[in-house]
C-alpha positions as CSV (number, residue, x, y, z in Angstrom):
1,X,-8.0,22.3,-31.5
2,X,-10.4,22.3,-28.5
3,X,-11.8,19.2,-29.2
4,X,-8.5,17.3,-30.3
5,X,-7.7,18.4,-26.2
6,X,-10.8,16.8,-25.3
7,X,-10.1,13.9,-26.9
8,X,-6.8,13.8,-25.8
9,X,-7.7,14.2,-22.3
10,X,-10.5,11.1,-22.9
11,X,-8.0,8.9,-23.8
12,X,-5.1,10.0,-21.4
13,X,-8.0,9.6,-18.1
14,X,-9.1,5.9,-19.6
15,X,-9.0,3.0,-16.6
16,X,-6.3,1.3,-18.6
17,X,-3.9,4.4,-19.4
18,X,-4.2,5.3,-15.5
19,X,-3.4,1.4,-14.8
20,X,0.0,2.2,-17.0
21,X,0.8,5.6,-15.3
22,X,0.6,4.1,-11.7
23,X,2.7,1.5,-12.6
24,X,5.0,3.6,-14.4
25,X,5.6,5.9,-11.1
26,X,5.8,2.6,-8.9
27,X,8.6,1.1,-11.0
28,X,10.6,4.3,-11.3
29,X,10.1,5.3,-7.5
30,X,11.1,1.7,-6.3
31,X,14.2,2.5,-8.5
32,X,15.0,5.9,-7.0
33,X,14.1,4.1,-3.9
34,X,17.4,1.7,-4.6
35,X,19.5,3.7,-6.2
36,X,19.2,6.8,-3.4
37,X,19.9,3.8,-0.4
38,X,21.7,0.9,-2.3
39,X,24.5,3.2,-2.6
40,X,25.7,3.8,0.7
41,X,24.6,0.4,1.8
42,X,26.9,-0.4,-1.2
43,X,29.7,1.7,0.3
44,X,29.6,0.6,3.8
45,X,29.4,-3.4,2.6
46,X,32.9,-2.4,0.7
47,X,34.1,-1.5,3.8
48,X,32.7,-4.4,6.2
49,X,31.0,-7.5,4.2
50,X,29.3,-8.6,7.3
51,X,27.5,-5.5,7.7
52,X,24.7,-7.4,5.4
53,X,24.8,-10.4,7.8
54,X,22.1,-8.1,10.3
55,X,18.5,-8.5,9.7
56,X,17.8,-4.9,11.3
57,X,19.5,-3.9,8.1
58,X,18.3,-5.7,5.4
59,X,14.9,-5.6,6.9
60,X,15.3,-2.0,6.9
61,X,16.6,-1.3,3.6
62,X,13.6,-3.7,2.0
63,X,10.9,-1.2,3.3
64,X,13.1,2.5,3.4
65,X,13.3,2.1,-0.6
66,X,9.5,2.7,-0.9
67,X,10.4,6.7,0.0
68,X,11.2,6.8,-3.7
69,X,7.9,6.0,-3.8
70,X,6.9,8.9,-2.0
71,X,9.1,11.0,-3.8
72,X,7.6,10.2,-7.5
73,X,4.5,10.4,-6.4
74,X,4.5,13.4,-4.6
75,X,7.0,15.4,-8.1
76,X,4.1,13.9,-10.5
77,X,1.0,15.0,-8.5
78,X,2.5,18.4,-8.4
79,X,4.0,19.6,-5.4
80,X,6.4,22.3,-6.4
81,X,5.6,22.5,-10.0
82,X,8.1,25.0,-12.4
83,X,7.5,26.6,-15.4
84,X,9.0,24.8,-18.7
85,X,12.6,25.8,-19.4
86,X,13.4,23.0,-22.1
87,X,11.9,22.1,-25.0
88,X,11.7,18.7,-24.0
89,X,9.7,19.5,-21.0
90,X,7.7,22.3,-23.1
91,X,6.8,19.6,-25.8
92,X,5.7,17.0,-23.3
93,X,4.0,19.6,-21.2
94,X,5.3,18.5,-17.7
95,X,3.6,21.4,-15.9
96,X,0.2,20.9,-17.3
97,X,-0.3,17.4,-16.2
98,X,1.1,17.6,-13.1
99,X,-1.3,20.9,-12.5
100,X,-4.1,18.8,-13.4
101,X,-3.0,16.4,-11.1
102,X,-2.2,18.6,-7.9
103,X,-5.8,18.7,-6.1
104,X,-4.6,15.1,-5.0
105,X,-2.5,16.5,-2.7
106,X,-5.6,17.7,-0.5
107,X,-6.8,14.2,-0.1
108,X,-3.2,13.5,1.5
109,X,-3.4,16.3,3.6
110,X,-5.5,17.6,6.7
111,X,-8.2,18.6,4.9
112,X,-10.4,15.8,4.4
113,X,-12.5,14.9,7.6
114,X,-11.0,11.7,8.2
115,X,-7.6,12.3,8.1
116,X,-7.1,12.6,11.8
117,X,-5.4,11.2,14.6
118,X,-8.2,9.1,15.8
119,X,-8.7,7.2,12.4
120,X,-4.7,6.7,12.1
121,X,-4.8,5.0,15.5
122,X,-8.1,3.1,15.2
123,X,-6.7,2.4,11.9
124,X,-3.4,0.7,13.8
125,X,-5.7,-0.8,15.8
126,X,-8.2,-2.6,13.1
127,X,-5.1,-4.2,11.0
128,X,-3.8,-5.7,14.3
129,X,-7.0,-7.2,15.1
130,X,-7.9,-8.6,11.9
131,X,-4.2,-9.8,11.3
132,X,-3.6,-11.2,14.8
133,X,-6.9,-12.8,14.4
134,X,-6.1,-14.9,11.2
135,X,-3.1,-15.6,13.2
136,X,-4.6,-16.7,16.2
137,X,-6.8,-18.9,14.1
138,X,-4.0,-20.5,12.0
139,X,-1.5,-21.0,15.5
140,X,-4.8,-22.7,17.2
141,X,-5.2,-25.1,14.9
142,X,-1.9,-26.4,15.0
143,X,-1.1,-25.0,11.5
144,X,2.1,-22.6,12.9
145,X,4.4,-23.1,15.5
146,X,6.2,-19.7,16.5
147,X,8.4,-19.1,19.2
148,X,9.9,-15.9,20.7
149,X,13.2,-14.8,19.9
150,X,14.3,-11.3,20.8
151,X,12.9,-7.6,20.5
152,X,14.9,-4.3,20.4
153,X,13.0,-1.3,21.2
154,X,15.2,0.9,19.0
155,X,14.6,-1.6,16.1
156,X,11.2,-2.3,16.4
157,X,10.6,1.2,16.3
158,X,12.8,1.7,13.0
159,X,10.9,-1.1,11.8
160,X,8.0,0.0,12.3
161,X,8.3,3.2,10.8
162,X,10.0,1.7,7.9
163,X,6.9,-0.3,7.2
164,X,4.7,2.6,7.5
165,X,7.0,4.1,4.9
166,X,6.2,1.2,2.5
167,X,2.6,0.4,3.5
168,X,1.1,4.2,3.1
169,X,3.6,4.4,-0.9
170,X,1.5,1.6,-2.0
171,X,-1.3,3.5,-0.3
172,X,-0.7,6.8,-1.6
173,X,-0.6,5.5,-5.3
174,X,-3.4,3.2,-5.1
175,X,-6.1,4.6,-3.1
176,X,-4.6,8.6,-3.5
177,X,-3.5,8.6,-6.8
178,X,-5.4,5.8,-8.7
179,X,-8.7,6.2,-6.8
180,X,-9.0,10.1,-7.1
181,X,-8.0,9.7,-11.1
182,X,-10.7,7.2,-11.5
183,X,-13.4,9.0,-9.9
184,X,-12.6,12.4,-11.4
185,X,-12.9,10.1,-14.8
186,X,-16.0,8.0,-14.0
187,X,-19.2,8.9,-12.4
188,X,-19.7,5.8,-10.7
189,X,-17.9,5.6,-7.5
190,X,-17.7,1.7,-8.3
191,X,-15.0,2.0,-10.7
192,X,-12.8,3.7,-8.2
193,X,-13.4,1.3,-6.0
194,X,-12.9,-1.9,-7.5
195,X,-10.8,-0.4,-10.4
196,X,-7.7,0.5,-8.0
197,X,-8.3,-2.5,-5.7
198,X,-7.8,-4.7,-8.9
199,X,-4.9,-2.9,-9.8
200,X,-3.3,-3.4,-6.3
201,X,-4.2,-7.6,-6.5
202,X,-2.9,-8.0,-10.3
203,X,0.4,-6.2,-9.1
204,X,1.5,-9.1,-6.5
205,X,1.0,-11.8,-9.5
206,X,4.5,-12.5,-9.3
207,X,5.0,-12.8,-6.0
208,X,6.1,-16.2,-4.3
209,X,3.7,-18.7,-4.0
210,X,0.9,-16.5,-5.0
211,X,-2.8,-18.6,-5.6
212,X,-6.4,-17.6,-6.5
213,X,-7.0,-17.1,-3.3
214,X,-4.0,-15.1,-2.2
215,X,-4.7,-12.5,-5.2
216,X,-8.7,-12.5,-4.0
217,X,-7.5,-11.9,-0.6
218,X,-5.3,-8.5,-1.9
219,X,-8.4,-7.4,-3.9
220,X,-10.3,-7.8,-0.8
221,X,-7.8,-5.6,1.0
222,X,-7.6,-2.8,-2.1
223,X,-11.5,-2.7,-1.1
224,X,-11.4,-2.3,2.4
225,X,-9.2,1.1,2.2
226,X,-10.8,2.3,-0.7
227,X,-14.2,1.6,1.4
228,X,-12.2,3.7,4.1
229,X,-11.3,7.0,1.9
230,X,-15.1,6.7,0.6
231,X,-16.9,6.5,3.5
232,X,-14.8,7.5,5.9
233,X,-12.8,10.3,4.0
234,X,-9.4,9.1,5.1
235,X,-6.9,7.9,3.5
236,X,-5.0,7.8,6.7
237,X,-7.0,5.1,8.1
238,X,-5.8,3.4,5.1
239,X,-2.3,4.0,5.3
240,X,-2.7,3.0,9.4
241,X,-4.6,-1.1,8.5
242,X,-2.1,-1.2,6.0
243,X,1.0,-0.7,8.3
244,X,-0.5,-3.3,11.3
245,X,-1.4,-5.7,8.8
246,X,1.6,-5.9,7.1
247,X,4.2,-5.3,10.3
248,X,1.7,-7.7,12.5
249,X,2.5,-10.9,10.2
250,X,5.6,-9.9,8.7
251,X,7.7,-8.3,12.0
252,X,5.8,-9.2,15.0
253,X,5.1,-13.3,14.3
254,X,7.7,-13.5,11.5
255,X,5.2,-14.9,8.6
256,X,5.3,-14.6,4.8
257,X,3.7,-10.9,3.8
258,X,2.4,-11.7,0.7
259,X,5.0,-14.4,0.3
260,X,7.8,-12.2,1.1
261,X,9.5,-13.0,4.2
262,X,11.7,-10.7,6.1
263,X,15.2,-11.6,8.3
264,X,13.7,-9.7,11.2
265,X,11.1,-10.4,13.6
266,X,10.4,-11.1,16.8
267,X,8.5,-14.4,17.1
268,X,10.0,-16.5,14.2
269,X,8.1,-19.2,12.3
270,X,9.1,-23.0,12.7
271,X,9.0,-23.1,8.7
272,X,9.4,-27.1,9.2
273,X,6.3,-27.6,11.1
274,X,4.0,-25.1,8.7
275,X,1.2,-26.9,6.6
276,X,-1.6,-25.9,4.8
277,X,-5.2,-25.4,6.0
278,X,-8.2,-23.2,5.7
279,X,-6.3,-20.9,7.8
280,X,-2.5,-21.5,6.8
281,X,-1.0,-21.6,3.4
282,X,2.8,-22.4,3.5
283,X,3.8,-20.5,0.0
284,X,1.8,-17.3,1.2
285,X,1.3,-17.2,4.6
286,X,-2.2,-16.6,6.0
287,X,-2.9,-14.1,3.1
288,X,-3.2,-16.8,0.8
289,X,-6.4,-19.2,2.8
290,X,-10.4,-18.9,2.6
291,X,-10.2,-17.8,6.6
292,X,-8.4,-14.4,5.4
293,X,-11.3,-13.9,2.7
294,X,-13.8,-14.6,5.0
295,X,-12.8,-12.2,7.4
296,X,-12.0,-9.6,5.3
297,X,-15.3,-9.9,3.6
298,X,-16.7,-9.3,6.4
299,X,-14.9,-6.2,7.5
300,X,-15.9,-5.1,3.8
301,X,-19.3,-5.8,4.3
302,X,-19.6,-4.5,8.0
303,X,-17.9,-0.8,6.5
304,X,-20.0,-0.9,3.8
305,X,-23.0,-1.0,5.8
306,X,-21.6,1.4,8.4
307,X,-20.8,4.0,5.5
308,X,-24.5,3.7,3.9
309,X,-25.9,5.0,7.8
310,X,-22.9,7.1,9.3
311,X,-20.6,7.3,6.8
312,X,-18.7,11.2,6.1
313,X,-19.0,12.9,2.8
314,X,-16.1,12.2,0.9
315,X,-14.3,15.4,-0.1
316,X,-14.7,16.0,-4.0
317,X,-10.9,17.4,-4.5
318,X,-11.9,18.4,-7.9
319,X,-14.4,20.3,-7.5
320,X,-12.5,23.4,-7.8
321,X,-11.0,22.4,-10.8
């Protein structure tokens, strides 16, 4: 019986299994996402139709959905688990997995060195700088023309936290979830690694105008914040680059976010004018060029050497297990 538990266990903790069960939660919390905030949007559209004609809104509602998100992950890792009262729930053992999941929660929480206030703001910081300077790049050379159209303080604010909301989800699943499952699975710290960070590229395959490059780019990125919770012991810091990056391009200048453009910003792209370069790629946005790489591959390889001399211990949140 013991061994058939084992085995079990083996096959349930595989790198392809954990590739289905974080895909699993991030489908069903993008629905919960919808469902919980595309029904009063719903409502109040029945009521005024032009209601969806403002981009605070829609902008809004594209990032708030990822709370479902939150709210999947948080039920599966095990945050208030209860004991079985149906035989459903006894037969699929609910409680158990989710008790072997809970020590996750500690790598979200305060106790891991690097979860602090100074790595969340040098965190803002470092995805500002490395987005705004593929920007720069790309608007220097001619390749983007953007001009200035209006900023709300209230908004931006919204916005902002909004995007947070959706950046530190993905976060939370890929480099919380995924990357703590792999390594309590595999001994080398590799597979977390690179194993999560090739989950996170492979799952923007559909997105508009996606190339080889754009999907190397996203891998780069999934290895940058998993560099950060391994060397740096926050996943905070990763939920922080994540945000700027993504709110830098996509609010601030107005550019594609992984080919996803949103009806808010406040500089707005002449989309007329945009061509392709080394440091521009119209489908994509600046994601999707060799500059991008070559700048995140250097962050990756400037981390990597930081984190081999000064680097913190990563906390082991299963070694009480």
């Amino acid at each position: 019986m013991e061994k058939k538990k084992l085995l079990k266990n083996k096959i349930v903790d595989t790198l392809p299994m954990l590739y289905l069960e974080t895909v699993i939660l991030m489908v069903l919390g993008q629905f919960l996402g919808s469902f919980i905030f595309g029904i009063p949007v719903g409502i109040a559209y029945a009521r005024n139709p032009e209601i969806l004609n403002s981009a605070f809104l829609n902008t809004t509602l594209m990032y708030v959905i990822f709370l479902g998100i939150w709210a999947v992950a948080l039920f599966w890792i095990g945050l208030s688990p209860r004991k079985q009262q149906t035989v459903f729930r006894e037969t699929l053992d609910l409680h158990r997995i989710r008790k072997r999941n809970r020590p996750i929660l500690q790598a979200v929480g305060t106790k891991p060195q690097g979860n602090n206030w100074k790595y969340l703001l040098f965190g803002l910081v470092l995805g500002f700088v490395l987005n705004g300077f593929c920007i720069l790049i790309a608007w220097l050379h001619h390749d983007i023309v953007l001009t200035y159209d209006a900023i709300h303080p209230l908004w931006f604010v919204v916005v902002f936290l909004t995007v947070f909301i959706q950046s530190s989800a993905e976060e939370l699943l890929c480099r919380g979830f995924l990357y703590q499952k792999l390594r309590r699975s595999y001994k080398n710290p590799v597979v977390a690694i690179v194993g999560n960070a090739l989950l996170f590229a492979l799952l923007h395959l559909a997105n508009d105008g996606v190339t080889v490059l754009s999907v190397l780019n996203i891998f780069l990125v999934g290895i940058l914040f998993s560099l950060m919770v391994y060397y740096m012991d926050s996943l905070w810091c990763a939920f922080a680059v994540h945000t700027a990056w993504n709110f830098t391009q996509n609010i601030l200048f107005g550019l594609p976010n992984s080919g996803i453009n949103v009806p808010y910003s406040v500089f707005k792209l002449n989309a007329a004018t945009a061509r392709d370069s080394f440091a521009y790629n119209v489908g994509f946005g600046i994601e999707g060029t060799v500059f991008a790489d070559i700048v995140l591959l250097a962050a990756c390889v400037l981390l990597y050497l930081w984190g081999r001399k000064h680097g913190k211990k990563s906390m082991d949140v299963w070694a009480e297990t």
